[in-house]
N, C-alpha and C positions, 0 to 999 in steps of 0.2 A: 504494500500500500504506500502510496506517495505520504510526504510529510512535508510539512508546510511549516517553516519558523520562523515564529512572526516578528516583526521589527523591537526594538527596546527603545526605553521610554527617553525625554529629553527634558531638557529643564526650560526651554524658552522655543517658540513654532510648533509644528502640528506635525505629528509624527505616526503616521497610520497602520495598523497592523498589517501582514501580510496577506495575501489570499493566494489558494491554488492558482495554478496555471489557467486547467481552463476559463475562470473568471474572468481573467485579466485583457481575454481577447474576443473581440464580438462577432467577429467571423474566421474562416480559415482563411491562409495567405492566396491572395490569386493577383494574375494582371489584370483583371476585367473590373473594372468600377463597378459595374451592376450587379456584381455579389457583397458589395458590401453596402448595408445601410445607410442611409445618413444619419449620420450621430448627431445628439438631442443634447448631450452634455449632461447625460443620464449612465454612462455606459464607463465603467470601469476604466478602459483604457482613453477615454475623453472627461472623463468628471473635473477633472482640473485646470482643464484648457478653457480660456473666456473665447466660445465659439466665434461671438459675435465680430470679434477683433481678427478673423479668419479672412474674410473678404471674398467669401464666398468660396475659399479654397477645399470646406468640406462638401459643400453640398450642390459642386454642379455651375454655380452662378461665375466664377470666376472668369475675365474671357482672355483669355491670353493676346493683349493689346502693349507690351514695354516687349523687353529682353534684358538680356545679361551677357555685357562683352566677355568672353573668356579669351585670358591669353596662359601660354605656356612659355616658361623658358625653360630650357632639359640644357644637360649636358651632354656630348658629342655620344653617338649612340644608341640614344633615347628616342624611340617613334611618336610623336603626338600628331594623331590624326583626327580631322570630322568625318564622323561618318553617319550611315543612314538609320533608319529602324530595320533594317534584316542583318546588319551585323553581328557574325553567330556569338558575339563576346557577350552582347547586352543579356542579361537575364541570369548571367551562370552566377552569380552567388544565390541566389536568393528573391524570392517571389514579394511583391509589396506588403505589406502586412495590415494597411489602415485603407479608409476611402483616400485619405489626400496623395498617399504613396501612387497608389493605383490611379489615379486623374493623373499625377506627374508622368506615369509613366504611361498613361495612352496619349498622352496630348503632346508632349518633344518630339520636334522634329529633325532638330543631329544632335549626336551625341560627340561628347570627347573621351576619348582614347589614348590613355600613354600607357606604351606601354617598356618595359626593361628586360632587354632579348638575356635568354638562363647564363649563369656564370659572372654574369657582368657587376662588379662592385664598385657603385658610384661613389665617387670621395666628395662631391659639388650634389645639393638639393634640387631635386626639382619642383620648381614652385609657378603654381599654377594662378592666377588671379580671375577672380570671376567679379564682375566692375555692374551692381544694378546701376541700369538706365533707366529708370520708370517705369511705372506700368505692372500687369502682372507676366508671368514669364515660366514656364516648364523647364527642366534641364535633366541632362542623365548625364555623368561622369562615369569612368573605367579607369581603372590603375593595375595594372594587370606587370607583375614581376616574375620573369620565370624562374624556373628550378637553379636553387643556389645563387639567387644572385642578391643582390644587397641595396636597398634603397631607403633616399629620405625623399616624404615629396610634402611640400604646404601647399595648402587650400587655401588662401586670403579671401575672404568674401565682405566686400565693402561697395558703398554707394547706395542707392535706392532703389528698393525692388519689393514687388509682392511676390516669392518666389518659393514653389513646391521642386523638389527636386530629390533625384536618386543619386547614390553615390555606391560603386561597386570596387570592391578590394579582392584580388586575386591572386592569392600570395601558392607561388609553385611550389610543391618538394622541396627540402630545405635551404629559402628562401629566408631572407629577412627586409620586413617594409616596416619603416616608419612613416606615422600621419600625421600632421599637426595641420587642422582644420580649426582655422580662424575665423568669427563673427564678430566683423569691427562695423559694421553697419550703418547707415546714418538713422536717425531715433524715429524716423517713422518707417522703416524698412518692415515686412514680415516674412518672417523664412521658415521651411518648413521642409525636414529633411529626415530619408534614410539613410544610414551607410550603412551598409551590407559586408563583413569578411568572411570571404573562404578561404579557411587558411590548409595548408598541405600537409602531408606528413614531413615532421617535426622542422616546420616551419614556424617563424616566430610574428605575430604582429604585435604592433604597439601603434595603438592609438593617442592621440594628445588634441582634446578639445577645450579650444577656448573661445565665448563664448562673455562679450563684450555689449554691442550695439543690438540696435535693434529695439521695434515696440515689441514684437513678439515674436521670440524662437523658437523652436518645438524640433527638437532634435533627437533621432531614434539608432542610435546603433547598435549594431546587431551581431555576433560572431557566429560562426557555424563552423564546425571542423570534418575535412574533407578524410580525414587519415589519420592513424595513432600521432602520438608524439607531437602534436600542435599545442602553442603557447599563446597564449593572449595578451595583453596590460594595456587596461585600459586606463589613462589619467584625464582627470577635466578640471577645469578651471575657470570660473563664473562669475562677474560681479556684478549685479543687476541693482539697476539704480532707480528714483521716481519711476513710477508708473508702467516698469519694466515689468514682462512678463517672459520669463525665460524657462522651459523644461525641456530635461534631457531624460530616455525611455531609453535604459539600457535590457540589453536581452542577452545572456549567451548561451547556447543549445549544446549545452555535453550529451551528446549524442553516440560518442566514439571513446572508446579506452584510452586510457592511459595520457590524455589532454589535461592543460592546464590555463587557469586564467586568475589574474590580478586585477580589481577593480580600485580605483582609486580619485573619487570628485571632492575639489573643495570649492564651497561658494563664499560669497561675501552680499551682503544685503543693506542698503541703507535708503533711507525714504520712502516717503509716503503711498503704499498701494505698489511697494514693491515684491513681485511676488516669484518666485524661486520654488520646480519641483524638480525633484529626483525621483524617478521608479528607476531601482535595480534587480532587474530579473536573473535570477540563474535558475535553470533546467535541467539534472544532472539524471538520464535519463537508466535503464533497467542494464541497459548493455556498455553502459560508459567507466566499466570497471577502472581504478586506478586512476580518480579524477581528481584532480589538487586546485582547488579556487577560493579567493576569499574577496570580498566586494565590502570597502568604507565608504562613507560621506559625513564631512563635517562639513558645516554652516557658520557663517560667523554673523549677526545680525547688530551691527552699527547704530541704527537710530529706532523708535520708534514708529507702526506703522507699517512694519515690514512682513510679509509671512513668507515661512516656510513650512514644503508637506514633502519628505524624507520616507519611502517608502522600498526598505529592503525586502526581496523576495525569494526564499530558497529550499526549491523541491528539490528531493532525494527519492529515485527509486531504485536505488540500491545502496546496500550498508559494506561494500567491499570498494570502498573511496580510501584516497591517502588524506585528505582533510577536506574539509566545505566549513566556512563562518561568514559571518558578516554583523558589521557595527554602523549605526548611524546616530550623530548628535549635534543636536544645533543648542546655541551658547548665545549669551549676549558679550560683549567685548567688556573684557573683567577689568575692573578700575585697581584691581592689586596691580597689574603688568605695568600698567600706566603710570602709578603712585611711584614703583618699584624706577621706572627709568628717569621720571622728575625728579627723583630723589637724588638722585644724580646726577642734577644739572641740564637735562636733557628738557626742553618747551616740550609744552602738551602735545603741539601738533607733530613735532619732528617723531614724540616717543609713538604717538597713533600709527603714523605712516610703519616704525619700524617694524612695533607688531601684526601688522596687516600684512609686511613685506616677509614676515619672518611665517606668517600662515601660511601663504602662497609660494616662498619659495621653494620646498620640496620638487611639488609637482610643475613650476615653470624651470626648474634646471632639468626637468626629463625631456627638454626639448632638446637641448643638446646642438642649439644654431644661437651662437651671440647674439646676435641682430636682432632677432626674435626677441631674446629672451629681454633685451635691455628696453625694445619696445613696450613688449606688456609690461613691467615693470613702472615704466614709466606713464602708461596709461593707468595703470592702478592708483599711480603716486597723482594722476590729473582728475580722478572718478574723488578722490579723498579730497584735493583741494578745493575742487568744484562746492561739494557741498556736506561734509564733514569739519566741524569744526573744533 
């Protein structure tokens, strides 16, 4: 019999118990829109999303009138291609899972493709920029790495866009891909996303989401293992400001023996109606013998006015695993850390920034690209100035 262990409790946001699997989803995964309902804002895997603020990307209305420039720059060796809807690449990780997936994915009409020919070990990123133009806008992506070969690629997703989109990860036989998928948005942008990995045998992914701008982002990813010996780590990184409404629907399918996966999001929260969700799903299924996963989320909530809803999820149908846990806890920002560094000499404001920078930095050094990293940092250090005081 499956087992279901539910979330633990917190001392400041809303923190909801777990539920089985089947709960959590309103229909099975298809590409066809017209097997899935339109969600009411009733339905377990939509209850928390402000539908309203969708723009019609759940329910059919949306009309695909903007776009969204993509450019790529690769290093020597790298294919980034457009191509069409019968490209046999689209579709291989993994089937839509929601109505907005499934609209993104019947309404694009080219996709990009990069992809990293087997053996080949990039020392240089490749970083892809997706530029909203206005308007609303469909999109599908492929990152496709073959067997044994080695890659970092970034996602920058900035400008203005009402944009539903797919993103698929195709990580070969022992292969390694890194992802750092950035939402630096402008504040009326709304984005709405799958990413999808198929990781290989004992091939490794690592994900890194961050996860900035924007009125509303709703982001879903998802791992799926192709073959024993596959590794996951997921990290994310959040800071949702006024009126912000920011969720990330994490899912990993242990499906397969002897697989592993690291889950790891920290958010930060300050002002009025700003509101921050985590679902983290793990699935460690009857035949996934030898499965090693643990999934956290801390919160840090800044000002009053803010929520958080922290919702870990993890079925086990079988008891011959190497481990499975998971922790989630949202906090308000403790005035000992603060007392503790004025006391010191250190102004109020400098000591806030440091503790804010000393929360987040963990999971912004798993980026492992300078530039990056001195970025978000620095946009952290401009969310604090702005309106923290």
């Amino acid at each position: 019999m499956a087992e279901t262990i539910p979330a633990g409790s917190t001392t400041d946001g809303v923190i909801q118990v777990g539920q089985p699997t089947d709960a959590r989803v309103s229909a099975p995964a298809s590409y066809d829109v017209a097997d899935f309902p339109v969600p009411h804002g009733r339905e377990e895997d939509w209850r928390f999303t402000p539908l309203e603020r969708l723009r019609g990307l759940h329910d059919g209305t949306a009309v695909a009138d903007g776009g969204v420039k993509v450019e790529v720059t690769a290093p020597e060796g790298v294919t980034a291609l457009t191509v069409g809807r019968d490209d046999a690449r689209l579709g291989r990780a993994g089937k839509p899972v929601d109505r907005v997936a499934a609209q993104a994915y019947s309404s694009f009409e080219k996709a990009s493709v990069v992809s990293v020919p087997k053996e080949t070990v990039l020392t240089e990123p490749v970083r892809i920029s997706v530029r909203g133009e206005g308007g609303t806008a469909f999109g599908h992506q492929v990152v496709e790495v073959g067997a044994f070969a080695e890659a970092v690629v970034v996602i920058d997703h900035t400008g203005d866009a009402t944009l539903a989109a797919n993103v698929e990860y195709l990580i070969g036989d022992g292969a390694k891909l890194t992802v750092v998928s950035i939402q630096d948005w402008d504040d009326t942008a709304v984005h709405v996303g799958q990413h999808t990995a198929l990781v290989g045998r004992d091939a490794t992914f690592k994900s890194v989401v961050v996860t900035f701008g924007g009125d509303l982002v709703r982001l879903h990813p998802r791992v799926v293992y192709g073959a024993p010996g596959g590794e996951a780590e997921l990290y994310g990184v959040y800071f949702t400001d006024n009126g912000q409404h920011q969720e990330h629907r994490l899912f990993i399918d242990h499906d397969t023996p002897h697989c592993r996966s690291n889950v790891a999001y920290k958010g930060a929260l300050q002002g009025k109606e700003a509101h921050a969700v985590w679902i983290g799903d793990v699935l460690i299924r009857a035949a996934a013998e030898g499965t090693d996963t643990y999934e956290l989320n801390r919160n840090l909530v800044l000002t009053d006015g803010a929520r958080v809803d922290s919702v870990p999820n993890l079925e086990i149908e079988t008891g011959e695993i190497v481990g499975a846990g998971h922790a989630s806890a949202t906090g308000r920002f403790e005035d000992e850390q603060l007392f503790y560094l004025m006391a010191r000499g250190i102004p109020a404001d400098e000591a806030r920034r440091l503790v804010v920078r000393g929360f987040f930095a963990e999971l912004v050094q798993q980026i492992g690209i300078p530039d990056l990293e001195e970025r978000l940092i620095a946009k952290i250090e401009a969310e604090l100035e702005a309106s923290v005081g």
